[in-house]
HTML snippet that shows the backbone in 3Dmol.js (N, CA, C, O; Angstrom):
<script src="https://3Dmol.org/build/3Dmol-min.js"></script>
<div id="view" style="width:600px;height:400px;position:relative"></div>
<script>
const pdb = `
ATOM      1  N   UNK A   1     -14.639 -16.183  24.565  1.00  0.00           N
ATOM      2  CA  UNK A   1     -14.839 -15.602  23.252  1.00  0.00           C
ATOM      3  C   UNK A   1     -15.236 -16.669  22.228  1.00  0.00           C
ATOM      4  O   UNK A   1     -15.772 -16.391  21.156  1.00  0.00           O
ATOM      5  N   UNK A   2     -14.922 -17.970  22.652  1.00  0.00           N
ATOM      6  CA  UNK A   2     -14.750 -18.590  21.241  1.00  0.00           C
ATOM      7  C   UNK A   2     -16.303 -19.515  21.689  1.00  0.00           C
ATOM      8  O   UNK A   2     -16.632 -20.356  20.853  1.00  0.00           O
ATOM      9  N   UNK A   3     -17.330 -19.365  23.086  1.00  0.00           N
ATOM     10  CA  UNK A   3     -17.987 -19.978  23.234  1.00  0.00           C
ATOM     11  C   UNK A   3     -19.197 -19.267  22.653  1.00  0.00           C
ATOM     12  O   UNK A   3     -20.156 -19.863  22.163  1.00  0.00           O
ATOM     13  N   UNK A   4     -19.052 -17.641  22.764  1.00  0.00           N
ATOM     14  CA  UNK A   4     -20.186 -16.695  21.955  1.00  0.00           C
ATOM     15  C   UNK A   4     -19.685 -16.774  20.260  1.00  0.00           C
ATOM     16  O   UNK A   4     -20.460 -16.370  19.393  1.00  0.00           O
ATOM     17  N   UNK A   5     -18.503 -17.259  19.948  1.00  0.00           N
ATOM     18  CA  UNK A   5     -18.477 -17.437  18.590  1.00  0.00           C
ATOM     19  C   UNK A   5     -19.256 -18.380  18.104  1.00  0.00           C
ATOM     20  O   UNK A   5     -19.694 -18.297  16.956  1.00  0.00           O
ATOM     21  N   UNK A   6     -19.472 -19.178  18.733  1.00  0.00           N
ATOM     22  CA  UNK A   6     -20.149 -20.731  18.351  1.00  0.00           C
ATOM     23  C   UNK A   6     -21.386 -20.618  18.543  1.00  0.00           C
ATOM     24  O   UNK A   6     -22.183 -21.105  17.741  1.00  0.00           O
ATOM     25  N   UNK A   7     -21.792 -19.935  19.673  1.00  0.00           N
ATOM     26  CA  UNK A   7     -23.250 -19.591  20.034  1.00  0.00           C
ATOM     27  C   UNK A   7     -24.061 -18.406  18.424  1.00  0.00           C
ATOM     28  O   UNK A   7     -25.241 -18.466  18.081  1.00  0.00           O
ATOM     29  N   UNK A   8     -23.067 -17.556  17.819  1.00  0.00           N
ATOM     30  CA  UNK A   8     -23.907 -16.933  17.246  1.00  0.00           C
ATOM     31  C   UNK A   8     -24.012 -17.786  15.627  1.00  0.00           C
ATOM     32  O   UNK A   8     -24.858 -17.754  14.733  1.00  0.00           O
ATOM     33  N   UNK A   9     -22.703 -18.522  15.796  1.00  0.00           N
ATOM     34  CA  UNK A   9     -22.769 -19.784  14.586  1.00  0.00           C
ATOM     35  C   UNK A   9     -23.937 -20.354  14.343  1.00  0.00           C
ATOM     36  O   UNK A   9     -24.575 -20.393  13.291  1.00  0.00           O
ATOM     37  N   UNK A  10     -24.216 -20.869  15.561  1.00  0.00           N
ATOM     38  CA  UNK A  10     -25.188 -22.247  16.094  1.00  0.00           C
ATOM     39  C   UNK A  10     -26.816 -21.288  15.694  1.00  0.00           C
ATOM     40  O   UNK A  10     -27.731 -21.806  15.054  1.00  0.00           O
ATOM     41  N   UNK A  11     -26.848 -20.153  16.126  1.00  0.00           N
ATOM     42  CA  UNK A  11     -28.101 -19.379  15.674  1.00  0.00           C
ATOM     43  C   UNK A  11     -28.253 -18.593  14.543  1.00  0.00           C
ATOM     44  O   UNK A  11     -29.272 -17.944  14.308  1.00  0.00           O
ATOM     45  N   UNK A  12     -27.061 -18.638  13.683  1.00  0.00           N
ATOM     46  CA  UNK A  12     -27.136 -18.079  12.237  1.00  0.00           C
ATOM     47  C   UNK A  12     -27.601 -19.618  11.720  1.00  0.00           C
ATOM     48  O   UNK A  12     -28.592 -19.792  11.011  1.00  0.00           O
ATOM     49  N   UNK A  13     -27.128 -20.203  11.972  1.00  0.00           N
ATOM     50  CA  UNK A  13     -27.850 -21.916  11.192  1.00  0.00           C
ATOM     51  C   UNK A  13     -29.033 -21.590  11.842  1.00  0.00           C
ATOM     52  O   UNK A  13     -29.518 -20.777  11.055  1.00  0.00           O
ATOM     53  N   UNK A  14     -29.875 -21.703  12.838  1.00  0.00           N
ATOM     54  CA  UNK A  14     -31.024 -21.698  12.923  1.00  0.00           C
ATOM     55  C   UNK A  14     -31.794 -20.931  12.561  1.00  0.00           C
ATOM     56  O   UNK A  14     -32.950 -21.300  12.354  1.00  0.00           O
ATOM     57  N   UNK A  15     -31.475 -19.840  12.398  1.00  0.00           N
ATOM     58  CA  UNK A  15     -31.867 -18.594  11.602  1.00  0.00           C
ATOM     59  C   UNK A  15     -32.010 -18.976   9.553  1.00  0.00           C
ATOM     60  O   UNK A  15     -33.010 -18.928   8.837  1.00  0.00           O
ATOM     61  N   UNK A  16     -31.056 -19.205   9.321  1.00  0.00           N
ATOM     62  CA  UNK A  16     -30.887 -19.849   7.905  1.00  0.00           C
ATOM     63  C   UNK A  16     -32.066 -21.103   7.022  1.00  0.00           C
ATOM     64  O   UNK A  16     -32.575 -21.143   5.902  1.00  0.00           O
ATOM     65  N   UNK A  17     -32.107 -22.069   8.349  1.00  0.00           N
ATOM     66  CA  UNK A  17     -33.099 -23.074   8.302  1.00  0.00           C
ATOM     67  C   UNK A  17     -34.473 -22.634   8.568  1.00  0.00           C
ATOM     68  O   UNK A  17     -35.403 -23.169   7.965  1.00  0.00           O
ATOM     69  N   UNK A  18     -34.703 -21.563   9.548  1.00  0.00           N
ATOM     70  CA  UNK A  18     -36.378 -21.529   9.454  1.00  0.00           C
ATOM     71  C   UNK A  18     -36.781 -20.256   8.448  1.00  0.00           C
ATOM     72  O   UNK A  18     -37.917 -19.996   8.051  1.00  0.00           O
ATOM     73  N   UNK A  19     -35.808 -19.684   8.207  1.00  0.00           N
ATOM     74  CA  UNK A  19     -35.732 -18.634   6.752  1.00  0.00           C
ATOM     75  C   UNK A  19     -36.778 -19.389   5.597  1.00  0.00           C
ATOM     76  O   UNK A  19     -37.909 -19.299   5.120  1.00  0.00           O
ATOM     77  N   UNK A  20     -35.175 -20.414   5.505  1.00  0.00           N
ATOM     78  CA  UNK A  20     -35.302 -21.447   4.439  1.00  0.00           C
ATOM     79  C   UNK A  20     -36.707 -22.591   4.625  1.00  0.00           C
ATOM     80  O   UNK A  20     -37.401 -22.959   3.678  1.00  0.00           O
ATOM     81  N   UNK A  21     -36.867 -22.942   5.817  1.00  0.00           N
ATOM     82  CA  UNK A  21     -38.560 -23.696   5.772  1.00  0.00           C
ATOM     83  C   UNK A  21     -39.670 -22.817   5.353  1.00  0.00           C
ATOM     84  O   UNK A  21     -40.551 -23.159   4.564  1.00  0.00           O
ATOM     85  N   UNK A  22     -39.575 -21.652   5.932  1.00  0.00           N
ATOM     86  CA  UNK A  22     -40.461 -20.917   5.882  1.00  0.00           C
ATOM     87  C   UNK A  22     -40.720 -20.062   4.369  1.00  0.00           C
ATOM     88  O   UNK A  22     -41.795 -19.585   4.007  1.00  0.00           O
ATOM     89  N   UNK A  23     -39.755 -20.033   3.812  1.00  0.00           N
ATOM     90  CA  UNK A  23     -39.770 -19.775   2.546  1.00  0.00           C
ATOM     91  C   UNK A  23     -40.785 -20.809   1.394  1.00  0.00           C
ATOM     92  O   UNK A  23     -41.617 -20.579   0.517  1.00  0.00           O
ATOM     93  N   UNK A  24     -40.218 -21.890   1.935  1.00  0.00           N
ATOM     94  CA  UNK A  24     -40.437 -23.042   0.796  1.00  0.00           C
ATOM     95  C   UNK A  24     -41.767 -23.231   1.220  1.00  0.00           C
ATOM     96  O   UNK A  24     -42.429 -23.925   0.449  1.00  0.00           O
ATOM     97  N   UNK A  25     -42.550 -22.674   2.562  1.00  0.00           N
ATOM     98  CA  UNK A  25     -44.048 -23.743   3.006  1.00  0.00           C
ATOM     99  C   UNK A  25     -44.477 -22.587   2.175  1.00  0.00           C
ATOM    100  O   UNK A  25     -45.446 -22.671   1.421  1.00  0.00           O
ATOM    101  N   UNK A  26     -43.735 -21.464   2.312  1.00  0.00           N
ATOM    102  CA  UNK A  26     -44.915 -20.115   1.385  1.00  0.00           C
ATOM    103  C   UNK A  26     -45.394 -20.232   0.322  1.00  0.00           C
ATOM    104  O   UNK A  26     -46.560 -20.093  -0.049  1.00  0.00           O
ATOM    105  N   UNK A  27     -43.886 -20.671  -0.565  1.00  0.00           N
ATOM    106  CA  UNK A  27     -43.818 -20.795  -1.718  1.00  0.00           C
ATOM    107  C   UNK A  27     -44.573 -21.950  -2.551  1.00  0.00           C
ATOM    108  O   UNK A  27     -44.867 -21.959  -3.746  1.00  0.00           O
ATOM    109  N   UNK A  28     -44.831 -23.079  -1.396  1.00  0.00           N
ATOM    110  CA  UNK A  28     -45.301 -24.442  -1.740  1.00  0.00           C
ATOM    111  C   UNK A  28     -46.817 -24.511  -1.942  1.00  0.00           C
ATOM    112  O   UNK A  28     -47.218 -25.452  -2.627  1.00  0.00           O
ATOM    113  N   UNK A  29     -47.875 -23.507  -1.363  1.00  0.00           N
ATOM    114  CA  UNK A  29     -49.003 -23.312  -1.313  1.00  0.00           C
ATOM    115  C   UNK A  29     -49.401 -22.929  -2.628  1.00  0.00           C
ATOM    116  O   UNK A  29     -48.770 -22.129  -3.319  1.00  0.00           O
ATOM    117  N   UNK A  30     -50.445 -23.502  -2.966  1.00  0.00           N
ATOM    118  CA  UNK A  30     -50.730 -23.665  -4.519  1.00  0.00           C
ATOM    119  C   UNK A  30     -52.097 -22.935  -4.253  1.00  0.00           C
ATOM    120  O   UNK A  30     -53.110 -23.546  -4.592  1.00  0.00           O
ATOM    121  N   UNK A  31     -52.262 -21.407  -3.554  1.00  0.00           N
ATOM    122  CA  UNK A  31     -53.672 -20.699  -3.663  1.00  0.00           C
ATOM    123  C   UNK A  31     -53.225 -19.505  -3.581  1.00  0.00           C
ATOM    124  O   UNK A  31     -52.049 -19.364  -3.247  1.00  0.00           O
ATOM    125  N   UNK A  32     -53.972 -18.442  -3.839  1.00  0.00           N
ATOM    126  CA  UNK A  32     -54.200 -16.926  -4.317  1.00  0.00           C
ATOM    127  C   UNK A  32     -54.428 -16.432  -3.436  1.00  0.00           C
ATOM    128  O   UNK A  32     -55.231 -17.132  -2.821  1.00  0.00           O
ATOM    129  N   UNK A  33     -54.122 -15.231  -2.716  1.00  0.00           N
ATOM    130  CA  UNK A  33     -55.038 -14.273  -2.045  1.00  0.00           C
ATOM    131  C   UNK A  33     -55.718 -12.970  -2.879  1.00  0.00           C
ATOM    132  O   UNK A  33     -55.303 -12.199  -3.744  1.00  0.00           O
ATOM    133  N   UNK A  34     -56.728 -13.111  -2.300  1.00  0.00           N
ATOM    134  CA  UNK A  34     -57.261 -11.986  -3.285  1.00  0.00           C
ATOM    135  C   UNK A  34     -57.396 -10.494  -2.343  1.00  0.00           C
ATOM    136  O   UNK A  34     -57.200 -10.465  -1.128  1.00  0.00           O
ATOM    137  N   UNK A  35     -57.733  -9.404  -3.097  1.00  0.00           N
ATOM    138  CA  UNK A  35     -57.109  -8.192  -2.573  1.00  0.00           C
ATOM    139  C   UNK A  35     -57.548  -7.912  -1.096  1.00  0.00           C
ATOM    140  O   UNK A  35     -57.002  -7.056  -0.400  1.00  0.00           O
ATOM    141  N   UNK A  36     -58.685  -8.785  -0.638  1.00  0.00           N
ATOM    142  CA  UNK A  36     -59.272  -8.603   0.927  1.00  0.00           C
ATOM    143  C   UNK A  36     -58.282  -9.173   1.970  1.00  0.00           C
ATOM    144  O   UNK A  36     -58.100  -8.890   3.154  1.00  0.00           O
ATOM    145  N   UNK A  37     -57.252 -10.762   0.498  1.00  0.00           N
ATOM    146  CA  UNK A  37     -57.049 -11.259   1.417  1.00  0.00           C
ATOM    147  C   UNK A  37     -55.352 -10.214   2.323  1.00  0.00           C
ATOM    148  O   UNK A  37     -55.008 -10.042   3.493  1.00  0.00           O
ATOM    149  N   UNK A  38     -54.833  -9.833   1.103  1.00  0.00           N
ATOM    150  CA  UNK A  38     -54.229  -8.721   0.939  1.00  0.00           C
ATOM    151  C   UNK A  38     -54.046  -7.786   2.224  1.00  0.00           C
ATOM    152  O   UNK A  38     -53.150  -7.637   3.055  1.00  0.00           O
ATOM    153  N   UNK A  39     -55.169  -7.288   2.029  1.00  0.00           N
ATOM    154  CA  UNK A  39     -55.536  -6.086   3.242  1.00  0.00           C
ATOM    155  C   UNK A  39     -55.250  -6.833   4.562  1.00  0.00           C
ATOM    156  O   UNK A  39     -54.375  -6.403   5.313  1.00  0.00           O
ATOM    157  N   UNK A  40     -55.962  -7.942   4.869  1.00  0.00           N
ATOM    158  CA  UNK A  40     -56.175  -8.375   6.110  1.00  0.00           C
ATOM    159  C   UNK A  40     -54.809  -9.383   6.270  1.00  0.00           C
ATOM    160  O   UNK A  40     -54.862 -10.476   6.833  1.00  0.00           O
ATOM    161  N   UNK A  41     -53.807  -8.913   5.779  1.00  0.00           N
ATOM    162  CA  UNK A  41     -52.664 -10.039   6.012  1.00  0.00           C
ATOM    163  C   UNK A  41     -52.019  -8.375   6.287  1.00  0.00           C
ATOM    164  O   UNK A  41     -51.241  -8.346   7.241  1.00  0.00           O
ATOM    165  N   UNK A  42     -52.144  -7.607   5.891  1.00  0.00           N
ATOM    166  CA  UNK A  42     -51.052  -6.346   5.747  1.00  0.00           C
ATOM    167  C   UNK A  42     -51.551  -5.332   7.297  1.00  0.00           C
ATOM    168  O   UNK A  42     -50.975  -4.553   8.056  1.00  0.00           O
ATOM    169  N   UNK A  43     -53.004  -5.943   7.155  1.00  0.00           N
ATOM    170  CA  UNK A  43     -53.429  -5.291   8.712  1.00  0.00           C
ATOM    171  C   UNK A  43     -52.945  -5.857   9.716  1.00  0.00           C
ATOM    172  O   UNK A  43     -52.504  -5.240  10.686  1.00  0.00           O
ATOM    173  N   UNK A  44     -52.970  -7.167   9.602  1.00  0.00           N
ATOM    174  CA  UNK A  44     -52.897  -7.716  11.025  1.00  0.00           C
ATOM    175  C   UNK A  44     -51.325  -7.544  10.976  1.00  0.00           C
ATOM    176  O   UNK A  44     -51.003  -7.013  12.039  1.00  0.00           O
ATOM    177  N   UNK A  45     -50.252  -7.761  10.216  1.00  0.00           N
ATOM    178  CA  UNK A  45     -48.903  -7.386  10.645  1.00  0.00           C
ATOM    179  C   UNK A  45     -48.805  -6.242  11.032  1.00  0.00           C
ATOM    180  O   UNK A  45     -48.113  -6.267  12.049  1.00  0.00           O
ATOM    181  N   UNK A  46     -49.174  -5.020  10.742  1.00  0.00           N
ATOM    182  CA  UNK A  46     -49.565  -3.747  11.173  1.00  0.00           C
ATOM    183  C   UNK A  46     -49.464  -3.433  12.118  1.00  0.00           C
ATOM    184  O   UNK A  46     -48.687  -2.673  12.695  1.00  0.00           O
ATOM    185  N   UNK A  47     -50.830  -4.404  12.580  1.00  0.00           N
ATOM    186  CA  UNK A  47     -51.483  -3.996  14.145  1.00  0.00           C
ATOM    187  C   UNK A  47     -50.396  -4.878  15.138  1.00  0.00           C
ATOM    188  O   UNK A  47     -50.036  -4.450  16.235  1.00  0.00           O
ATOM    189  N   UNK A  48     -50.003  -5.991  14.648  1.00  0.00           N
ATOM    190  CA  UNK A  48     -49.411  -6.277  15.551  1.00  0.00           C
ATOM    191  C   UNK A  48     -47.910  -5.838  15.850  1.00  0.00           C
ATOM    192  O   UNK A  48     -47.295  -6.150  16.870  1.00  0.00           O
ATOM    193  N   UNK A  49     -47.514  -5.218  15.010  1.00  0.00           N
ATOM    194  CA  UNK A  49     -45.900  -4.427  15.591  1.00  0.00           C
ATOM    195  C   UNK A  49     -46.821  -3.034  16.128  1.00  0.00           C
ATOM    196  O   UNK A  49     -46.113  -2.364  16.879  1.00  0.00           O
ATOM    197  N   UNK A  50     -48.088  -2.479  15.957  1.00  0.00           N
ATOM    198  CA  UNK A  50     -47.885  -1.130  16.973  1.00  0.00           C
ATOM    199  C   UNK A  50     -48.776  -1.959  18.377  1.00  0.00           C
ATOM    200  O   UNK A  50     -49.058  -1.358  19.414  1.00  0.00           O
ATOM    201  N   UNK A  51     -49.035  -3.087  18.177  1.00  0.00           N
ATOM    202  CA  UNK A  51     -49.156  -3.363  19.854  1.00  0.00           C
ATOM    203  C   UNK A  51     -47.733  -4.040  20.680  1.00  0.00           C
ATOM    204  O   UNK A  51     -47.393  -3.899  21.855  1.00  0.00           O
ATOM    205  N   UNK A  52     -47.179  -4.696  19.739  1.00  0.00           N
ATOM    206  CA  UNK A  52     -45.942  -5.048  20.387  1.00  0.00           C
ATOM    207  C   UNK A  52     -44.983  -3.852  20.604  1.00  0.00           C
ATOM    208  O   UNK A  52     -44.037  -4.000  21.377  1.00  0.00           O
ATOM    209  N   UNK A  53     -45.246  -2.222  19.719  1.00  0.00           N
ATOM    210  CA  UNK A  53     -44.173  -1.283  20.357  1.00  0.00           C
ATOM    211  C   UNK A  53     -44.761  -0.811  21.066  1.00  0.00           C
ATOM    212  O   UNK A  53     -44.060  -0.269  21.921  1.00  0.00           O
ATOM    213  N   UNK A  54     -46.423  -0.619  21.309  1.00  0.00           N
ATOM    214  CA  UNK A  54     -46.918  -0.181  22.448  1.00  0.00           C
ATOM    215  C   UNK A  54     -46.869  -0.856  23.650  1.00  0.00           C
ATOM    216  O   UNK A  54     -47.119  -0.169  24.641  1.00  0.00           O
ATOM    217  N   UNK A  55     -46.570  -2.218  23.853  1.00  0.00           N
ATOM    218  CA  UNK A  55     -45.963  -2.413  24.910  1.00  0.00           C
ATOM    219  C   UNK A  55     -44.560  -2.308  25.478  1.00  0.00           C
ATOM    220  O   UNK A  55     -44.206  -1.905  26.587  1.00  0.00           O
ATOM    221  N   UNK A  56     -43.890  -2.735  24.523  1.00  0.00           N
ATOM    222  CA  UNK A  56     -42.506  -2.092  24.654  1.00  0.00           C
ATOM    223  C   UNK A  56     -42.682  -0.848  25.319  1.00  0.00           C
ATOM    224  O   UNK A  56     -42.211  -0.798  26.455  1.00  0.00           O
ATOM    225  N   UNK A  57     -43.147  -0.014  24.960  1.00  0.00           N
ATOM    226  CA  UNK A  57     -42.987   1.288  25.151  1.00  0.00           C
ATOM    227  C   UNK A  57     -43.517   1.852  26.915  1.00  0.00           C
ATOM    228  O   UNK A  57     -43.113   2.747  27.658  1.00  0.00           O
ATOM    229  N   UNK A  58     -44.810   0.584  27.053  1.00  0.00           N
ATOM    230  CA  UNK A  58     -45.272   0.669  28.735  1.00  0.00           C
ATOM    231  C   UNK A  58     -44.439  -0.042  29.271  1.00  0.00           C
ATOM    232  O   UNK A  58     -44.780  -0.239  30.438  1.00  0.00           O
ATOM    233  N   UNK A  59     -43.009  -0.804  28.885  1.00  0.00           N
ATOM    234  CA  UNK A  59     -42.161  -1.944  29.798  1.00  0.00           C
ATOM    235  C   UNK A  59     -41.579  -0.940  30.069  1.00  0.00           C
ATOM    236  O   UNK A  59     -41.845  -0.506  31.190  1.00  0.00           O
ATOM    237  N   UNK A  60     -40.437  -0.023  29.130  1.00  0.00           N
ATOM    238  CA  UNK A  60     -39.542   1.317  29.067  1.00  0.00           C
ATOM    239  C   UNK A  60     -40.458   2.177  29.864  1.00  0.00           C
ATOM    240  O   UNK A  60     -39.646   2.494  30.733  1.00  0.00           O
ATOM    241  N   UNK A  61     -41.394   2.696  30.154  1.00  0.00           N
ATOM    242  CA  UNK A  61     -41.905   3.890  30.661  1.00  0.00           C
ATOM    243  C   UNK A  61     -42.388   3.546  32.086  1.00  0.00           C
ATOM    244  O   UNK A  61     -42.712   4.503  32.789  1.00  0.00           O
ATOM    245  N   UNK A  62     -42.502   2.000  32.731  1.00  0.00           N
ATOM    246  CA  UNK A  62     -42.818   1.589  33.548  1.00  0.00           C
ATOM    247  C   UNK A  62     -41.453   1.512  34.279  1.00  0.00           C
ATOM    248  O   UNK A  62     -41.415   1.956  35.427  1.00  0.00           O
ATOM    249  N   UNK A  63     -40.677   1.153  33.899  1.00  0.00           N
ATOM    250  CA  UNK A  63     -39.409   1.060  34.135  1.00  0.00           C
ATOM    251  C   UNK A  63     -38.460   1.757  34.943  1.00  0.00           C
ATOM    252  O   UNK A  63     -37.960   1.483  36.033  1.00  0.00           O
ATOM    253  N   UNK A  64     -38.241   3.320  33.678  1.00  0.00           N
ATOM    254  CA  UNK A  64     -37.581   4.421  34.094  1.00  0.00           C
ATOM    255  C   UNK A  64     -38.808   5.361  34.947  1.00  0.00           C
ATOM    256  O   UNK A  64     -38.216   6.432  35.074  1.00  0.00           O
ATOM    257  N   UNK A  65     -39.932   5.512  35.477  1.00  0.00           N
ATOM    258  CA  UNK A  65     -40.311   6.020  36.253  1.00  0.00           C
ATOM    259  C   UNK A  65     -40.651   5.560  37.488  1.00  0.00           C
ATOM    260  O   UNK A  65     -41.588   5.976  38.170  1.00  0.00           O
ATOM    261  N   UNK A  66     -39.839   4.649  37.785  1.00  0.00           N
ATOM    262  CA  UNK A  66     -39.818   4.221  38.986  1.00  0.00           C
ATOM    263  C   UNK A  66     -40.999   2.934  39.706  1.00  0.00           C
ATOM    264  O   UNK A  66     -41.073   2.459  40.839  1.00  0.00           O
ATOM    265  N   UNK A  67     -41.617   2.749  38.739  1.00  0.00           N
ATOM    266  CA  UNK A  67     -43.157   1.997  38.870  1.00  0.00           C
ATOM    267  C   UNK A  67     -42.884   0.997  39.200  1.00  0.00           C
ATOM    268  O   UNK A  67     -43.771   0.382  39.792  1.00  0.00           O
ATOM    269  N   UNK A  68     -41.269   0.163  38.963  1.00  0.00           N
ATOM    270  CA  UNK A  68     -40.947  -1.691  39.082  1.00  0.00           C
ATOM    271  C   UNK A  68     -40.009  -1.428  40.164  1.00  0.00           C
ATOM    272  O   UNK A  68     -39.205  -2.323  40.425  1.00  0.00           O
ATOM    273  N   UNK A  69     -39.974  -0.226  40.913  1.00  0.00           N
ATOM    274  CA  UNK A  69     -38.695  -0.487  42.223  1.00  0.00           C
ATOM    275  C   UNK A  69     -39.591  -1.226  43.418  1.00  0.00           C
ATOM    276  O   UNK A  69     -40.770  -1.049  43.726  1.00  0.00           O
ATOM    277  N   UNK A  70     -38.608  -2.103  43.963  1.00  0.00           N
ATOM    278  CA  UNK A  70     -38.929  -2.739  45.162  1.00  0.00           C
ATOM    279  C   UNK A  70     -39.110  -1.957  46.277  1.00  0.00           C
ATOM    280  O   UNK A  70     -38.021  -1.464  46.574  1.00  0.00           O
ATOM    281  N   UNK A  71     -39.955  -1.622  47.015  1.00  0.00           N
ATOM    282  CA  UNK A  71     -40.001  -1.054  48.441  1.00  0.00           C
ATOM    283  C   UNK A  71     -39.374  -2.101  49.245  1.00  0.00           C
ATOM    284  O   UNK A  71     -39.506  -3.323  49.310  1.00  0.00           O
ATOM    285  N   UNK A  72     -38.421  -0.956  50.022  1.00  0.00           N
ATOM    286  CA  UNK A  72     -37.757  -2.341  50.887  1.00  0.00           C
ATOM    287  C   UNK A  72     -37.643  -1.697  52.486  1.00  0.00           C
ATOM    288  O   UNK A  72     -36.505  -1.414  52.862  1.00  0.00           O
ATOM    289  N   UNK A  73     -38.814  -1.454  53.457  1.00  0.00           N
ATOM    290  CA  UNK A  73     -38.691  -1.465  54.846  1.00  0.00           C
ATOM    291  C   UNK A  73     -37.764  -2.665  55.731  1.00  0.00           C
ATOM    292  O   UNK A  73     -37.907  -3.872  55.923  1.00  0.00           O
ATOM    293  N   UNK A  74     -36.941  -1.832  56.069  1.00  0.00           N
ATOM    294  CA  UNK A  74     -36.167  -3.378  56.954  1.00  0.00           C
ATOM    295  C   UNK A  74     -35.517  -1.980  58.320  1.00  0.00           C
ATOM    296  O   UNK A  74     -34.857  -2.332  59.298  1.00  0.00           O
TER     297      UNK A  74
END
`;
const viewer = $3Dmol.createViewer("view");
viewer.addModel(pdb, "pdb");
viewer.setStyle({}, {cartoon: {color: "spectrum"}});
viewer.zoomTo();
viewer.render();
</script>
């Protein structure tokens, strides 16, 4: 118990720190996006969570229909 206590310690600090880097490199950039740039920052996060749940979704469906069982002749 007290080794997953430390483990989720050890990754709330790492979690905290690239928060916190990642905040400050954002914040540190001294340029504008303008409304295209806008769009194409809001698209591509977009697109990329419905391809990452569309795969998710072929790992789960590949899964439970039997598609990843081992054939096993012996």
């Amino acid at each position: 118990m007290m080794q997953k206590a430390l483990l989720v310690a050890v990754l709330g600090v790492f979690l905290a720190v690239s928060v916190w880097f990642a905040s400050r490199a954002w914040f540190s950039v001294d340029a504008e996006l303008t409304g295209h740039g806008w769009f194409a920052l809001a698209l591509g996060v977009v697109l990329s969570f419905v391809v990452g749940g569309g795969l998710m979704w072929l790992l789960f469906y590949s899964s439970r229909s039997g598609r990843d069982d081992i054939d096993q002749d012996f």
